[in-house]
Residue, then its C-alpha position, 0 to 999 in steps of 0.5 A: x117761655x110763651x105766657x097762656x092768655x085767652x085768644x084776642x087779648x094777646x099783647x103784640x108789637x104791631x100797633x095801630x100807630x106803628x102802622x100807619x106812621x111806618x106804611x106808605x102804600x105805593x101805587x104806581x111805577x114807571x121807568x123812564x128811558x135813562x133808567x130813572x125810575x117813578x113811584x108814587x107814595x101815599x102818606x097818610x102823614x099827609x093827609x093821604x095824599x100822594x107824592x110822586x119820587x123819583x130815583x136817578x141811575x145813581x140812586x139819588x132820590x127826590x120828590x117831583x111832586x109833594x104836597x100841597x099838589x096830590x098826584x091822583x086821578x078819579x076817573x071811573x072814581x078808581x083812578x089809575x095812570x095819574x102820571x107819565x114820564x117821558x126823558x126827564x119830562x112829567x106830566x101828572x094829574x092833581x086831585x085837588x084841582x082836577x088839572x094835568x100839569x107839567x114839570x120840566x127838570x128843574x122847574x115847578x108844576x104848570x098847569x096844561x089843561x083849563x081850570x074849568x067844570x069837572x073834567x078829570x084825566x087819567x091813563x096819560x101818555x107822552x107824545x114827544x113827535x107832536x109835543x102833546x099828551x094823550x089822555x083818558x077824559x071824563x068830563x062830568x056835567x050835571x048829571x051827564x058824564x062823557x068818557x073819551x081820548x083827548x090829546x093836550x099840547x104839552x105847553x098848554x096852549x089851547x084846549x085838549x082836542x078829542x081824538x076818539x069818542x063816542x063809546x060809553x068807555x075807553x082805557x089805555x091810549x098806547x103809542x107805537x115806537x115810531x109815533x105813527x099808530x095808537x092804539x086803545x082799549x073801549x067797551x060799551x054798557x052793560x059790559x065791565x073791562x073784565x067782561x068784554x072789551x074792544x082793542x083798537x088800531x088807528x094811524x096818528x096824523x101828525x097833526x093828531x088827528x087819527x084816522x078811522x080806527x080798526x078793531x083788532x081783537x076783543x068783542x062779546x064775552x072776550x076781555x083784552x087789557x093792556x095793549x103794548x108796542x114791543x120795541x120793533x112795534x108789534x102789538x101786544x095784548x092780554x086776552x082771556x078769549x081760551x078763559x084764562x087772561x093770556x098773551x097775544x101778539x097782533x100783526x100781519x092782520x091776525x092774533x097768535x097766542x104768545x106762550x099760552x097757559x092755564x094761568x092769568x097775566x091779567x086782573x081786573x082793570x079797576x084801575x088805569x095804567x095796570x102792567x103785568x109784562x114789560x120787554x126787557x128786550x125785543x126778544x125777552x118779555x118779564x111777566x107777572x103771572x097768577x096760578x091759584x091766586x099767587x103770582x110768580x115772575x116769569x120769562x118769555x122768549x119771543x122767538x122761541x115763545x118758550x116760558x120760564x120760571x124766574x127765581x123769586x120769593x115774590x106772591x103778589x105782583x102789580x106792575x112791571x116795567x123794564x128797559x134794557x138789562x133792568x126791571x122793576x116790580x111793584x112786588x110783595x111776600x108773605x113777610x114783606x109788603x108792596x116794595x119797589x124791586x129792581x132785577x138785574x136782567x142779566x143776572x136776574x139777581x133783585x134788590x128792594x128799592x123802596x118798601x110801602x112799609x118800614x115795619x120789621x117784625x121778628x119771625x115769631x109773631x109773623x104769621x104766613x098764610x096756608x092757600x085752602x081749597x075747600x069745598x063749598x055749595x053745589x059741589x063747587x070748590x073755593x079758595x082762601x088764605x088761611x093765616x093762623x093766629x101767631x105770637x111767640x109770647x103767647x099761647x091760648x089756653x088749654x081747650x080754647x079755640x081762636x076766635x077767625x076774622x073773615x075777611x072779605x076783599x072789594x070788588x066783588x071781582x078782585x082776589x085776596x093779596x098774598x103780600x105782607x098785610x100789618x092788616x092782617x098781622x094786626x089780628x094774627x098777632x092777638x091771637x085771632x086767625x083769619x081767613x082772607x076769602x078768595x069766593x068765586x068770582x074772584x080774579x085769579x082763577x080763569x073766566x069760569x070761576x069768575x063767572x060764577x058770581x054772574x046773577x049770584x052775587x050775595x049768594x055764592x059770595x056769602x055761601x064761599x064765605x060761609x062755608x070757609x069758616x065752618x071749614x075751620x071750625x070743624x078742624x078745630x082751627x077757630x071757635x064756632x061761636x066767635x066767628x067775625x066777619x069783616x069787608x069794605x064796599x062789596x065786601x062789606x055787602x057780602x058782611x051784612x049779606x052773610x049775617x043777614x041770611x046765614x046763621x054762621x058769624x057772631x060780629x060783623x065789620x062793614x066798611x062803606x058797604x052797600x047795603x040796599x042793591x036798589x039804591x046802588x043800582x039808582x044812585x052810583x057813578x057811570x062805571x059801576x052804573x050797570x055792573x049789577x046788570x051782570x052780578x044781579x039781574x037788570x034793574x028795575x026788571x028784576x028788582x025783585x032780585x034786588x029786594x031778596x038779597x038787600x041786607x037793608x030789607x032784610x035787617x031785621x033778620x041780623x041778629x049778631x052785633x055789627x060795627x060800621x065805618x064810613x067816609x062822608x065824601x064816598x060817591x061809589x056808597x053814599x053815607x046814607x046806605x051806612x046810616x040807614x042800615x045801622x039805624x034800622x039795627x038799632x031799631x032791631x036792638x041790635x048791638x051797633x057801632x057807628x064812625x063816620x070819618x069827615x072828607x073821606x072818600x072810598x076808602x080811607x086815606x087820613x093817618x088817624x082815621x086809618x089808625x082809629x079804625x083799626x083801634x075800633x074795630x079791635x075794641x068791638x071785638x073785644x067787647x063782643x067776644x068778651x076778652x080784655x085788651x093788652x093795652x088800653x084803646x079809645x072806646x067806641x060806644x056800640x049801643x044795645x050791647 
């Protein structure tokens, strides 16, 4: 029989140490051509660093790549594409030294780039013809940073030779079956990927040389992604060019539409080496595709071009890759996280190969989230997963209604995640509802709805947000005056942005979150350097704009209590955006809490920082709404409370 206790302060299984020594979140995936399969693991029981594993045919399993190395890239500071695997051979990327390296079956790392300045690789492709490997270059020298594509002699002799230059950007170097053509992805500044990008032809001397390079689709307002050689070496491509991201296949000099839909096969390109479609065969392509923000596995038939519905439970898909009769996903649910799958392609029967996380809880305290969509300013509608709290232990008093944590995921252009998240069962299973906000600007949706966060960024974000828990609250499905909202990096912004000019939320959790648009505009790595361009207005021009919707010009109209997190070593929000703002609250005498974790970077990545943040933030809480914890946590000095 379910025991009554108040909201928040229910007694649940998941626990922050259960979280973060049971979950290793699972980044990247590639399948070689024997049908041995490549997954990275990061381990926060390492130091967050990153191991590569990889499982045989026969399913046995080694690491290839374990600490101290760290399989990782920071190029575009995201990373992405940090290894490659070509018949038995790797070559992968080392966080630590910024260096490619190479491992041969049987043999340990060895470096294959020079140890000199900080020039960092990603997006790595395997050349077996030339012997070499092409890759994504950036080199930072002083304050000038030089993206191009660069080839790299697999035994490390000599130094990697430029092969295309001179665009601000370039992404996704892809080799055709016979070794002949590469083609690649560049855009230039203000643009993000996700706003217009170029997709390139040229033919691959064998030398390495390339010669002159064709444009073949993207331009103004067009965003192409992952280029792909089918295995009779047509050109495949994902473009949003009708606003939604679809398939083309380019040959005979045009592009032609594979199976068009109002739905995305696409996301946006934060990271290197994304894959939402893979060819099985050279008429069955496995696609990952998003409809309203969940996403399904999917056929096409590329004689036909008809699409079909593969069965599975899967909502959250992040890469796909296949060889003949196989498949693999990166695939989650509601009750199971970022896992390694593998479909039998002639039965389209799965199996888990590997989950991010060995957590198991029972059904009853497992809460699945209801997709929303509700209306929101200017007649517009906004989506949302809505996860009511959930614990068959308990139930909340009579009368009461559950304090609701908004959430509010990166970005700003990313989307909430439908896979399992202990994240969020963390709160649910105490007896907190949440809201895990898809605003417009999110990804998932087709252009235009991503295109309303254009010039509005800190308005139509923080008003989605807003009104989502209002929403709530007005059907009874959270308490008005415990509304909490929580966001890392842009969705931190969005936190202070909301507390700052809307009256709706009581606590505040910010997590690296930019909090003077100014000084992310002046101060913050060549990527994202003119990305406010497009979410803002041009800077200094428009600083006007900057000033109006900066949550640090403004703290003094924050009022509600706000815990802040943040890593020593983040280049994308330097600490200062965190100390400044938090100093200028408890200027205000407004409650405040302050942690600051030492070497970590944008995001946090060390098992015990993962862990004391959660205990912290749940702590604040707790001392905010005014409830009493099940179980004891290390307190957090929160000042003027």
């Amino acid at each position: 029989m379910a025991r009554t206790a108040p909201f928040g302060s229910w007694a649940s299984p998941m626990t922050s140490e259960r979280i973060v020594s049971e979950s290793s979140p699972i980044r990247e995936l590639a399948a070689d051509v024997d049908g041995a399969i490549y997954w990275t693991e990061q381990r926060s029981a390492d130091g967050g660093k990153t191991s590569l594993v990889r499982q045989a045919p026969d399913g046995t399993r080694t690491d290839v790549v374990a600490p101290p190395f760290d399989v990782r890239s920071r190029v575009h500071e995201y990373g992405g594409g940090a290894f490659a695997v070509s018949a038995g051979t790797v070559v992968f990327s080392n966080d630590a030294d910024r260096r490619v390296y190479r491992i041969d079956p049987g043999s340990a790392p060895v470096a294959i780039t020079p140890a000199q300045g900080d020039a960092r690789y990603a997006d790595l492709v395997i050349d077996r013809l030339r012997k070499r490997v092409f890759a994504v270059r950036e080199v930072h020298d002083g304050g000038d940073v030089t993206n191009e594509i660069v080839s790299i002699a697999l035994d490390g002799e000599g130094s990697p030779r430029t092969a295309v230059t001179g665009a601000d950007f370039y992404a996704a170097p892809r080799l055709s079956p016979d070794g002949r053509q590469l083609a690649f992805l560049s855009w230039e500044q203000p643009d993000m990927p996700w706003d217009s990008t170029d997709l390139c032809v040229a033919d691959l001397h064998l030398d390495g040389s390339l010669g002159p390079a064709k444009t073949v689709a993207g331009g103004p307002r067009e965003s192409v992604q992952q280029p792909s050689w089918s295995p009779r070496g047509d050109l495949y491509f994902v473009s949003d060019r009708t606003g939604w991201w679809n398939l083309y296949i380019w040959r005979h000099g045009r592009a032609d539409p594979v199976s068009p839909a109002q739905a995305e096969m696409g996301g946006p390109q934060w990271v290197f080496g994304m894959s939402t479609y893979a060819f099985e065969n050279e008429e069955r392509i496995i696609c990952a595709v998003n409809r309203d923000g969940l996403w399904a596995l999917e056929q096409i038939d590329t004689l036909t071009r008809r699409r079909s519905t593969l069965s599975s439970h899967w909502t959250q898909i992040n890469d796909v890759r296949a060889i003949k009769d196989r498949v693999w996903l990166l695939a989650g649910s509601p009750s199971e996280p970022i896992s390694v799958i593998e479909m039998d392609a002639r039965t389209n029967q799965f199996q888990v190969i590997q989950r991010a996380s060995g957590l198991r809880i029972d059904e009853s305290v497992l809460s699945i989230p209801r997709a929303l969509e509700y209306p929101t300013e200017g007649g517009a509608e906004s989506h949302a997963l809505f996860y009511a709290p959930k614990n068959g232990a308990f139930e909340g008093p009579p009368g009461e209604r559950p304090p609701l944590v908004v959430m509010i995921h990166g970005g700003p252009t990313a989307s909430a995640r439908s896979s399992f998240s202990a994240e969020i069962q963390f709160f649910t299973s105490r007896g907190f509802g949440v809201l895990d906000v898809n605003y417009g600007g999110s990804t998932g949706f087709g252009r235009k709805y991503r295109e309303r966060l254009y010039g509005t960024w800190g308005v139509v974000d923080v008003d989605d947000c807003a009104r989502g828990a209002l929403f709530l609250a007005d059907k009874g499905l959270a308490d008005r005056k415990r509304l909490a909202i929580r966001g890392g990096s842009a969705g931190g912004f969005t936190t202070l942005a909301a507390l700052a000019f809307r009256d709706v939320f009581t606590a505040g959790a910010s997590s690296f979150g930019v909090s003077d648009l100014a000084a992310l505009a002046s101060d913050t790595h060549k990527f994202e350097a003119r990305y406010l361009d497009r979410l803002v207005g041009p800077y200094p021009a428009r600083k006007d704009l900057y000033d109006a919707r900066s949550p640090l010009v403004h703290a003094g109209r924050i009022k509600s209590p706000v815990i802040f997190f943040q890593g020593s070593e983040d280049k994308i929000v330097p600490p200062d955006q965190t100390k400044r703002m938090a100093d200028a609250l408890r200027k205000n005498k407004v409650p405040v809490a302050e942690i600051h974790f030492a070497g970590e970077s944008h995001g946090f990545r060390k098992k015990e920082n993962i862990r004391r943040a959660l205990d912290a933030e749940l702590y604040f809480y707790s001392k905010v709404f005014k409830f009493e914890l099940a179980d004891p946590v290390e307190p957090v000095t929160i000042d003027n409370l």
